[in-house]
PAZAPA-4460 file (N, C-alpha, C; in steps of 0.05 Angstrom, whole numbers, plus 32768, in hexadecimal, padded with zeros to 4 digits):
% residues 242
    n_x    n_y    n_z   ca_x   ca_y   ca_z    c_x    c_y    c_z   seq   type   mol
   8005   80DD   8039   7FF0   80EA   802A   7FD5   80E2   8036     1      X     A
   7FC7   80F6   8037   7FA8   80F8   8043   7F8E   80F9   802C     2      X     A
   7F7F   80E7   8029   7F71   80E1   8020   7F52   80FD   802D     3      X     A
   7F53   810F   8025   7F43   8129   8033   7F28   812A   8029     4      X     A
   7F12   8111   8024   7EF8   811B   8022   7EE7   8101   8037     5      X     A
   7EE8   810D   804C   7EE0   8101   8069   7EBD   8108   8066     6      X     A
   7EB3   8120   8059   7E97   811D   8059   7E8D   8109   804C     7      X     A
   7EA5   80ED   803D   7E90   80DA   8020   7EA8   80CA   8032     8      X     A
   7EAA   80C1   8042   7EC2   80B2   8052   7ED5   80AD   8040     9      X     A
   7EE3   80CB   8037   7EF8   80C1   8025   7EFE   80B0   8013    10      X     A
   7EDF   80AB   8002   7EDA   80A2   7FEB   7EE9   80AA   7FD4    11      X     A
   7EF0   809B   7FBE   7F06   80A9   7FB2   7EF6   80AE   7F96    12      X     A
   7EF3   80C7   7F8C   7EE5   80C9   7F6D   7EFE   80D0   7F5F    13      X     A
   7EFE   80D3   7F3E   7F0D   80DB   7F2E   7F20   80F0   7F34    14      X     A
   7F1D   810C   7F42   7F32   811E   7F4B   7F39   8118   7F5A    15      X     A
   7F40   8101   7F71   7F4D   80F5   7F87   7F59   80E4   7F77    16      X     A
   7F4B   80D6   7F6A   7F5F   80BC   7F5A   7F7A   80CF   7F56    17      X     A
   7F6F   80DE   7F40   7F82   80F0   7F30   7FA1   80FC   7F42    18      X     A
   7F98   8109   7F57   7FA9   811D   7F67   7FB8   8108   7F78    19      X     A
   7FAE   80F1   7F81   7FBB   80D9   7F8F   7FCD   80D8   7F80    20      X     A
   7FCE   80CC   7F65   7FD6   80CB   7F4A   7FF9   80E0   7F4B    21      X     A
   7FED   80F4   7F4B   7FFF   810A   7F47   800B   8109   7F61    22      X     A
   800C   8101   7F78   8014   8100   7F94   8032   80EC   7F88    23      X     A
   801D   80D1   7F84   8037   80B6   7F89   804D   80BD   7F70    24      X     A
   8040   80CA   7F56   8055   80D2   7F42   8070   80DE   7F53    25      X     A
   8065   80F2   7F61   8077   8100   7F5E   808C   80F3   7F85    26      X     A
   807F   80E9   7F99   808E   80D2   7FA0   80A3   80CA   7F93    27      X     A
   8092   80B9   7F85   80AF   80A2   7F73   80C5   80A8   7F65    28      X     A
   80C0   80CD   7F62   80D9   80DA   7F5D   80F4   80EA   7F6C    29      X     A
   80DE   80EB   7F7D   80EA   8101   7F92   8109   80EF   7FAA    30      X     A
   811A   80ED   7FA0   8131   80EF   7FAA   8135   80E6   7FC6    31      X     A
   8121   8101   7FD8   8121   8104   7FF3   810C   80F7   8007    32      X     A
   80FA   80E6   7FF6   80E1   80DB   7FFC   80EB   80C2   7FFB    33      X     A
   80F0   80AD   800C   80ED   8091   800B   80D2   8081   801F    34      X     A
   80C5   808C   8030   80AA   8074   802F   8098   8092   802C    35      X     A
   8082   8074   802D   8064   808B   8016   8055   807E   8035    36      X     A
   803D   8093   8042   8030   808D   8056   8016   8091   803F    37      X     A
   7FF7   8085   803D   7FDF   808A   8032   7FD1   8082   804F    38      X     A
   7FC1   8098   8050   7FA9   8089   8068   7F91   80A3   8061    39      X     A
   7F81   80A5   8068   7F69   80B4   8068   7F61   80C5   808B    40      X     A
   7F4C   80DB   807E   7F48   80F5   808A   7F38   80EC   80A5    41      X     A
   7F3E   80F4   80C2   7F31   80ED   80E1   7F28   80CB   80D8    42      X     A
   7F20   80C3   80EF   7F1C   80AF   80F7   7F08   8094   80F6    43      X     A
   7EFD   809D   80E0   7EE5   808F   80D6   7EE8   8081   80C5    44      X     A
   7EF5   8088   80AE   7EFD   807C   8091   7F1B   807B   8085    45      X     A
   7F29   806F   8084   7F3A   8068   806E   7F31   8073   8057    46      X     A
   7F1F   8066   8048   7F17   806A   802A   7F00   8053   802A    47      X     A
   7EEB   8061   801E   7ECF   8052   8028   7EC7   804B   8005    48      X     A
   7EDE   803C   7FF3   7EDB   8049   7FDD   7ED1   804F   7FC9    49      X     A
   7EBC   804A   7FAF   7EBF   805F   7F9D   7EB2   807A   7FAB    50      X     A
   7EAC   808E   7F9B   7E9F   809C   7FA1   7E8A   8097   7F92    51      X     A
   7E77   8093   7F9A   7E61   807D   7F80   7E46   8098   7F81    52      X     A
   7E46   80AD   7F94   7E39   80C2   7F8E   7E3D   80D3   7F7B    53      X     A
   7E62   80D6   7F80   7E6B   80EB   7F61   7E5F   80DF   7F4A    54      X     A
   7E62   80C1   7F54   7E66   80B6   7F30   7E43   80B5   7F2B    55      X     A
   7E30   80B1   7F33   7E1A   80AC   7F2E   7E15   80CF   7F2E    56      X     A
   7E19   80E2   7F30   7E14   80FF   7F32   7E28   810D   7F15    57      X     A
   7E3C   80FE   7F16   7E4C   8106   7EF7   7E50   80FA   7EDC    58      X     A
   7E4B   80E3   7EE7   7E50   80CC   7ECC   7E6C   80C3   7ECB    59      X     A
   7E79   80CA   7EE2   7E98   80D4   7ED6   7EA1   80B7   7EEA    60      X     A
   7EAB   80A2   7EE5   7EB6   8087   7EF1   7ECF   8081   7EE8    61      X     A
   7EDD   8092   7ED8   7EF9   8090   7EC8   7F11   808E   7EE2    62      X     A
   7F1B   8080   7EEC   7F32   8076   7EF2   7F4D   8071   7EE5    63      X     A
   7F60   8085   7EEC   7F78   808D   7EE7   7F7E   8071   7EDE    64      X     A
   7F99   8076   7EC7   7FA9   8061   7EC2   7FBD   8050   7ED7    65      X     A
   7FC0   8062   7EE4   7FD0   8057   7F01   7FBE   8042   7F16    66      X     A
   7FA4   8051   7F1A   7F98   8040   7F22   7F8A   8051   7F3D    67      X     A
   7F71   803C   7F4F   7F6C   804C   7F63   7F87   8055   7F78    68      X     A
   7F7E   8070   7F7D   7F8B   807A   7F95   7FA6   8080   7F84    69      X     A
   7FA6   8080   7F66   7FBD   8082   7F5B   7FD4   806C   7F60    70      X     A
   7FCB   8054   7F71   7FDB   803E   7F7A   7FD9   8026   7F70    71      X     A
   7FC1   801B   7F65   7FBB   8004   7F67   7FCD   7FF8   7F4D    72      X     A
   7FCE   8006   7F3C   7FDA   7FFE   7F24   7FE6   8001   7F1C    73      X     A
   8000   8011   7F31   801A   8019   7F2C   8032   8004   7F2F    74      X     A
   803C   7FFC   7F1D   804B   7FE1   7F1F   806F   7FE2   7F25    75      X     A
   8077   8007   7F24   808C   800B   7F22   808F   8017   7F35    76      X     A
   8080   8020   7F54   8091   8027   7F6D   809D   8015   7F74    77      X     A
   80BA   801A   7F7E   80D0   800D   7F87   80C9   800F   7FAB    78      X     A
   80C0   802D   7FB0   80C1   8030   7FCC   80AB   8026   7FDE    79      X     A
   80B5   8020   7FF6   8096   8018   8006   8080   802F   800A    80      X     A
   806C   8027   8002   8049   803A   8013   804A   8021   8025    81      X     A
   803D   8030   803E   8031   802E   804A   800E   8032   8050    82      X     A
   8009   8022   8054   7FE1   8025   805D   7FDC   8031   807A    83      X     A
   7FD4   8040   8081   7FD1   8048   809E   7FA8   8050   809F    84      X     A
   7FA8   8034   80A3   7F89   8037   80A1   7F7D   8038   80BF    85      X     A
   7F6F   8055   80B9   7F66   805A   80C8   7F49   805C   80D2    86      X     A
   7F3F   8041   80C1   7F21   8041   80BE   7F0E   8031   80AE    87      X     A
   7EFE   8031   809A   7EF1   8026   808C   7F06   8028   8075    88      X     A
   7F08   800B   806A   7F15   800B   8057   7F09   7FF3   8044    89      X     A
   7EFC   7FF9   8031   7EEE   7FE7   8025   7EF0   7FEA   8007    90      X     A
   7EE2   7FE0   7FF4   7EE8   7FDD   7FD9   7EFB   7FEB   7FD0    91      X     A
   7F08   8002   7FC1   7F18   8018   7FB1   7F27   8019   7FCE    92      X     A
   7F1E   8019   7FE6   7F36   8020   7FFA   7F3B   8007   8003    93      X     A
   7F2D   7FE9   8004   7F3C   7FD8   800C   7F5B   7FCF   7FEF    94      X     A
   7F4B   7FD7   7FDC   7F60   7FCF   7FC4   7F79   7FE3   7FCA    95      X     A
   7F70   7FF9   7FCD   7F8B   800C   7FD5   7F9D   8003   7FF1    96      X     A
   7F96   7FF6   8004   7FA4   7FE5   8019   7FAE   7FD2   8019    97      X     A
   7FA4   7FC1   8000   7FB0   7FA2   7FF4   7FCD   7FAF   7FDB    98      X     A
   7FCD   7FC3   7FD6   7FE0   7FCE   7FBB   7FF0   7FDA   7FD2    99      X     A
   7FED   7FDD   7FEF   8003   7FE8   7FF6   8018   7FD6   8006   100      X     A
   802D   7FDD   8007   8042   7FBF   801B   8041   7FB8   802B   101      X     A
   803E   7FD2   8042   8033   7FC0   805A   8015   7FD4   8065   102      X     A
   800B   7FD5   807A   7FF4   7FE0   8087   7FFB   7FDF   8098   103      X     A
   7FEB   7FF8   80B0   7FED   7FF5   80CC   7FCC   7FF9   80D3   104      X     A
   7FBF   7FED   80DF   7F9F   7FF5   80DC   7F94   7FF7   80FF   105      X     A
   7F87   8010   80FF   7F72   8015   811A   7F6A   8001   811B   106      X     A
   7F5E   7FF6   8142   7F54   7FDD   8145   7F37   7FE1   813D   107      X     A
   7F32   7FFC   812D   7F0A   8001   8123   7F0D   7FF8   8108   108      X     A
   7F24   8000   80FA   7F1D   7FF7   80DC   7F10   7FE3   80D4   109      X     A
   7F07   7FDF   80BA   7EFA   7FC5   80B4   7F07   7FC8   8095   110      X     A
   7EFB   7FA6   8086   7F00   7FAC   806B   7EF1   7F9C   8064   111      X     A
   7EF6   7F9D   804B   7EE1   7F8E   8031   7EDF   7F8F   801D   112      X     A
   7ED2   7F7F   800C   7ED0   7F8E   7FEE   7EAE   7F83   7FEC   113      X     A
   7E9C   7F9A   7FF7   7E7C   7F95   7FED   7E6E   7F95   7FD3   114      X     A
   7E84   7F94   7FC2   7E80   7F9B   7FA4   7E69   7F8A   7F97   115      X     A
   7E61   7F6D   7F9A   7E51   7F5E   7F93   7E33   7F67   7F9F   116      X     A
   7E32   7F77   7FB3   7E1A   7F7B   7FBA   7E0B   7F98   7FAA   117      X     A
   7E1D   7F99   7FA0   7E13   7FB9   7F8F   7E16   7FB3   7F6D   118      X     A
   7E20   7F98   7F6C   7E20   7F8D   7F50   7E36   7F92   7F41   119      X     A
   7E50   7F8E   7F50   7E6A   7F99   7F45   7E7B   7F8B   7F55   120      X     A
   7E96   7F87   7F49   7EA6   7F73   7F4A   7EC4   7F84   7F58   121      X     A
   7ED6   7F7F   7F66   7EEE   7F93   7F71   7F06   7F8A   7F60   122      X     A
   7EFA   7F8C   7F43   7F12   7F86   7F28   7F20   7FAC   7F20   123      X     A
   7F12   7FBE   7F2C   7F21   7FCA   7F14   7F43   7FD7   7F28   124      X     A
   7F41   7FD4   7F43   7F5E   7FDD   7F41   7F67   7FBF   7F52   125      X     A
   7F63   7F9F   7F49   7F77   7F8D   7F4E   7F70   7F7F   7F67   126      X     A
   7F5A   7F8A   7F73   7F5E   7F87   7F8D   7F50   7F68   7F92   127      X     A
   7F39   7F5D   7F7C   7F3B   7F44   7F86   7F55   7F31   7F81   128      X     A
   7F60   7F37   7F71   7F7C   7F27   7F69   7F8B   7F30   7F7E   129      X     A
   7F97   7F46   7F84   7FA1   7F48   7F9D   7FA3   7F38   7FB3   130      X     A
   7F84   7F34   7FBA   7F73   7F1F   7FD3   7F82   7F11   7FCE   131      X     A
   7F7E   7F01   7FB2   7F82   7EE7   7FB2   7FA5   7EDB   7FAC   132      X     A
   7FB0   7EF2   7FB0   7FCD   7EF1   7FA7   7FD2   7EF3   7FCF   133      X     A
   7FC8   7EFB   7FDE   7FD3   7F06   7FF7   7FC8   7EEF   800D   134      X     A
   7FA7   7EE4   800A   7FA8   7EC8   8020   7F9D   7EBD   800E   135      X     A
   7F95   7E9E   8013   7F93   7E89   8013   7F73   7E8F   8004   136      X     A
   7F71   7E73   7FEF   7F5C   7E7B   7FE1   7F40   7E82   7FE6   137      X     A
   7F40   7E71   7FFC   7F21   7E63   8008   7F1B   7E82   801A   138      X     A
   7F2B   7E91   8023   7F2C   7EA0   803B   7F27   7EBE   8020   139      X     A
   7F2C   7EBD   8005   7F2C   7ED3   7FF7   7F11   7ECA   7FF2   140      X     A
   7F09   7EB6   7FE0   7EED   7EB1   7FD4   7ED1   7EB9   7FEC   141      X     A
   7EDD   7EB3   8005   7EC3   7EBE   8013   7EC3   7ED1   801D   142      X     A
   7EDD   7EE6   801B   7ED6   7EFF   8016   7EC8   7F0A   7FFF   143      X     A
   7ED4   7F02   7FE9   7EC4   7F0C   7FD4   7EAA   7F05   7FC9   144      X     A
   7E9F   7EEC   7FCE   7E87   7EE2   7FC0   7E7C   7EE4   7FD9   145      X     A
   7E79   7EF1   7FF4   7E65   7EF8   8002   7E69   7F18   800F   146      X     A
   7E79   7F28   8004   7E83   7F49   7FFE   7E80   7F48   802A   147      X     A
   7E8A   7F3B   8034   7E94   7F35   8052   7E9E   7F51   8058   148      X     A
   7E99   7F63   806E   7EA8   7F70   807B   7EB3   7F6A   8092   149      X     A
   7ECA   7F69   8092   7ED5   7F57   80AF   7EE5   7F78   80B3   150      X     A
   7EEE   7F74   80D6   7EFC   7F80   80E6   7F1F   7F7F   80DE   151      X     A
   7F27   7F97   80EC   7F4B   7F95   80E5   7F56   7F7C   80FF   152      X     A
   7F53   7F74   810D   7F5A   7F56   811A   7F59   7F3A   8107   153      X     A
   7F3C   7F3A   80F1   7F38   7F2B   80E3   7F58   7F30   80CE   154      X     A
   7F5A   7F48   80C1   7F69   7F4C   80AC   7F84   7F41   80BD   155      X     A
   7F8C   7F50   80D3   7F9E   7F46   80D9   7FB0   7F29   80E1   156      X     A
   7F9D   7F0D   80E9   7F9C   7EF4   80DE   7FA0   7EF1   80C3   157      X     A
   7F8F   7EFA   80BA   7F94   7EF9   809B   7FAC   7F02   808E   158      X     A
   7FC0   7F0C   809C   7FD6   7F12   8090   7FCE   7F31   807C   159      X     A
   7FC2   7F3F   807F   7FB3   7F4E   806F   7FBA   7F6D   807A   160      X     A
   7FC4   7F70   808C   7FDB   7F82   80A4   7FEB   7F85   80AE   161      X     A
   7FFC   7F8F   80B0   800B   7F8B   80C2   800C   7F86   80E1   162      X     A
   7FFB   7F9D   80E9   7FF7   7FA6   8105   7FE4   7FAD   810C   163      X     A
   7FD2   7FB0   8122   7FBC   7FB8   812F   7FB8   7FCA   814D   164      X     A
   7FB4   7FDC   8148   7FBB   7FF7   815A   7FA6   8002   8168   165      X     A
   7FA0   800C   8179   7F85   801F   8185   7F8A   8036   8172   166      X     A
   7F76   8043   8172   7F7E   8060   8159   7F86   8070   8163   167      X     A
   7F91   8073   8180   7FA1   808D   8181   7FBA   8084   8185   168      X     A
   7FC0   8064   817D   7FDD   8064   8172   7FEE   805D   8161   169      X     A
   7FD2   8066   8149   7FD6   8056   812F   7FF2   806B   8123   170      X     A
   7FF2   8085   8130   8004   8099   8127   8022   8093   8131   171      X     A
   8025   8087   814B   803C   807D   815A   8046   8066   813C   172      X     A
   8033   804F   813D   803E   803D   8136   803D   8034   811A   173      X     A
   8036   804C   810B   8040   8051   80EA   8055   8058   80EE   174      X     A
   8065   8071   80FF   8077   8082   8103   808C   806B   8108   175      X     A
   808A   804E   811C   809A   803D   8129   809E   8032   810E   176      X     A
   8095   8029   80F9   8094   801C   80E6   80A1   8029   80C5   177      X     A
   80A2   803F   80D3   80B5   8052   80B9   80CC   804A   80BB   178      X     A
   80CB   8058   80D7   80F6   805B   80E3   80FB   803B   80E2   179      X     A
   80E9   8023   80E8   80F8   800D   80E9   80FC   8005   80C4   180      X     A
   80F3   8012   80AE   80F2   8016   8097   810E   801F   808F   181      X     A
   810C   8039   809D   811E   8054   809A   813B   804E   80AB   182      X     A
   8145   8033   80B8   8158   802E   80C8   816F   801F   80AB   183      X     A
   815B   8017   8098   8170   8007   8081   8174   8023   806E   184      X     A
   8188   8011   8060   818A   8027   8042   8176   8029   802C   185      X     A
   8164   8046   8024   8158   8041   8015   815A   803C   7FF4   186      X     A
   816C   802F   7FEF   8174   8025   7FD3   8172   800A   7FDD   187      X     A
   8177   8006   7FEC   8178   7FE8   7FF6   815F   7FD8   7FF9   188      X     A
   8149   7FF3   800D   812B   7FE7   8013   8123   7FE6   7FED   189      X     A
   8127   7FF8   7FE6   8118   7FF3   7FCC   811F   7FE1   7FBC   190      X     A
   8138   7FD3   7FC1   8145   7FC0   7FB1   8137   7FA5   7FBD   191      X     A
   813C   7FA7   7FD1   8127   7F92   7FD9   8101   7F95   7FD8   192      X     A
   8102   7FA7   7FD0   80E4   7FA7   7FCB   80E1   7F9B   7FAA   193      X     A
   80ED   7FA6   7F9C   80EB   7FA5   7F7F   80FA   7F80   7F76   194      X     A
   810A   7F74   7F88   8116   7F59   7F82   80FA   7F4A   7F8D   195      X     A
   80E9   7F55   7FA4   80DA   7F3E   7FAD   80BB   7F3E   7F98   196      X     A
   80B7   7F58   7F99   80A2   7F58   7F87   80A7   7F4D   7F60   197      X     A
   80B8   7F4F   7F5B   80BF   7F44   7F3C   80C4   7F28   7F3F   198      X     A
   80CB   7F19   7F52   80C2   7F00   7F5D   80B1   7EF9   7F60   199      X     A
   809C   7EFA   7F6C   8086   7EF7   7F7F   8072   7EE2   7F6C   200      X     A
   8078   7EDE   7F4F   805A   7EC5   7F42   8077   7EBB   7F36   201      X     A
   808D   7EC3   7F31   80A2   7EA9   7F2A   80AE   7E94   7F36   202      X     A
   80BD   7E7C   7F38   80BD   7E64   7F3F   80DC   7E71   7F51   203      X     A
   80E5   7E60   7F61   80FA   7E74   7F74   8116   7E6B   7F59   204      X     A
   811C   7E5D   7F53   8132   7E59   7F39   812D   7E79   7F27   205      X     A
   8116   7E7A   7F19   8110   7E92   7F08   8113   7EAA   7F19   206      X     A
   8106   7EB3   7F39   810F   7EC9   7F42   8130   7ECD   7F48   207      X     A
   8138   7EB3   7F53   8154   7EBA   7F58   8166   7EC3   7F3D   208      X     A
   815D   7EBD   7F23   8169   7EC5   7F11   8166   7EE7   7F00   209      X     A
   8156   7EEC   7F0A   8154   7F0A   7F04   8162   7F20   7F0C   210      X     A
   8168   7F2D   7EF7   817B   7F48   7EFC   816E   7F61   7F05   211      X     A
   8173   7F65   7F16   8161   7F7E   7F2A   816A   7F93   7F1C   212      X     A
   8166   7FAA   7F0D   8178   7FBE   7F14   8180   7FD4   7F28   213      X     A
   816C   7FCC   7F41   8168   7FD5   7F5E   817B   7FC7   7F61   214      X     A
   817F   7FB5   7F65   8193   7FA1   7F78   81B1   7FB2   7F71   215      X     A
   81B6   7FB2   7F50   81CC   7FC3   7F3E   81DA   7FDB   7F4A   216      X     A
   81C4   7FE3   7F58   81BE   8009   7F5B   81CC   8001   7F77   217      X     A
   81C9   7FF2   7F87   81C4   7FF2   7FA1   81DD   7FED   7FAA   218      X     A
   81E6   7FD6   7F97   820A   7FC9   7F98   821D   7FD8   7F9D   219      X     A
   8217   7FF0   7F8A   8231   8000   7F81   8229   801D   7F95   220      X     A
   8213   801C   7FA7   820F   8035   7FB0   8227   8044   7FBF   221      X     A
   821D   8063   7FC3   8236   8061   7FE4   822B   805C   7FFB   222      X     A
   820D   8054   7FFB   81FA   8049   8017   8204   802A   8017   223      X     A
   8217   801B   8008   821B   8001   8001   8238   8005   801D   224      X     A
   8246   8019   800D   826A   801D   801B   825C   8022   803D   225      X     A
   824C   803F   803C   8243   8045   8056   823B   802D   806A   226      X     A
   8221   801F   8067   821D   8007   8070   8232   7FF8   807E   227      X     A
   823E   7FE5   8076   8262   7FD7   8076   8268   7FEC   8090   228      X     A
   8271   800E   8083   8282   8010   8091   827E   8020   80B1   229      X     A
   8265   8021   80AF   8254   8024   80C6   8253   8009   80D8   230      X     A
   824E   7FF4   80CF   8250   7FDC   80D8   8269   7FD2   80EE   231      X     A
   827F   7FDB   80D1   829A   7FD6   80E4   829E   7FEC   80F3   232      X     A
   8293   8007   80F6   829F   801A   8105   8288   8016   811A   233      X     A
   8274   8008   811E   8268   7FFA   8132   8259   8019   8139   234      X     A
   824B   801D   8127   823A   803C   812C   8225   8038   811F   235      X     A
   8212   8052   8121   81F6   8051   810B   8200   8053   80EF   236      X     A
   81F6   804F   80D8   81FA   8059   80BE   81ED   8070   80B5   237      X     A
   81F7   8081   80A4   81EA   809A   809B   81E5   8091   807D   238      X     A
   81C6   8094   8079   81C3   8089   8060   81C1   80A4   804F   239      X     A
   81C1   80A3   803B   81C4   80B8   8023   81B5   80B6   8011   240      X     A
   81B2   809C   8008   819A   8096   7FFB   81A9   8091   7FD9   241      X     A
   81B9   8092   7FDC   81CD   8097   7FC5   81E0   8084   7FC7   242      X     A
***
């Protein structure tokens, strides 16, 4: 999915929230869909985010229940998004890159959250808690209490990326990063998405004791039998998804 208002660098106002919104809904249903790509319109911007012109021109600052980008505050995708930032990605779009699993970012992007310099804080879709859930404290606090724009090399140290690409091969190496996605079973990727994240603030005794019902789904699949018997027949597996 393409983030399409490149004249406000793909700033996101209330009918982007919204339709994002209505994008990942219908993702998380769809059968035939297992990874989610989000990145934004040519080469300049990711998501530069709010749109703080709509909102100062409408009054209108209401943010979906889901959250920005329709992502930030969605607690029940099982499946991987992907970030494919291709640019400026800062407040509303750096939070939309921290809510997604992994990133692949152009060596131009940058990020940030400048929110303190305009008298505003990067609370409403998670993203300073995010920070501070993803590096080390001292390395979040001076992003945030000095609204820092650092480079995608910086992020990438920071554990904050995956990967770092020239931009004309940020398209190759999203694509390399699907199929190496798309090589397991997807009941399986999501089973392991959904065991690691329902873990992730409990003690390892408390995660190992939890009943997945991904894990459930995944046991009894026929991508469970397939797997095995691909294995022993020493061939690719055909996943089904089922």
């Amino acid at each position: 999915m393409t983030i399409k208002r490149a004249e406000v660098m793909n700033a996101l106002h209330r009918p982007a929230h919204e339709e994002l919104t209505r994008v990942f809904d219908a993702f998380a249903i769809d059968a035939d869909a297992w990874v989610a790509v989000i990145t934004g319109a040519e080469e300049r911007a990711f998501c530069a985010g709010s749109g703080l012109k709509y909102m100062a021109e409408t009054g209108d600052g209401l943010i979906p229940e889901k959250g920005f980008a329709g992502l930030t505050n969605r607690q029940d995708l099982a499946k991987p998004v992907i970030a494919k930032v291709n640019g400026v990605a800062v407040g509303e779009g750096f939070e939309t890159v921290l809510a997604c699993d992994l990133a692949i970012a152009a060596n131009h992007a940058c990020f940030g959250f400048p929110e303190p310099k305009v008298g505003l804080a990067a609370i409403g879709g998670g993203g300073l808690h995010r920070l501070a859930q993803q590096i080390p404290l001292k390395n979040t606090m001076h992003l945030l209490l000095t609204g820092h724009i650092f480079i995608a090399e910086e992020a990438l140290a920071l554990g904050l990326v995956n990967q770092v690409v020239p931009p004309e091969d940020l398209t190759a190496a999203t694509n390399h990063l699907i199929a190496s996605i798309l090589s397991g079973a997807p009941l399986a990727v999501r089973a392991t998405k959904q065991a690691a994240m329902d873990g992730l603030n409990l003690s390892l005794p408390e995660a190992v004791a939890i009943r997945h019902p991904a894990i459930e789904t995944m046991e009894s699949s026929a991508d469970a039998t397939e797997g095995l018997l691909a294995f022993a027949e020493k061939r690719a597996p055909a996943w089904s998804g089922t």
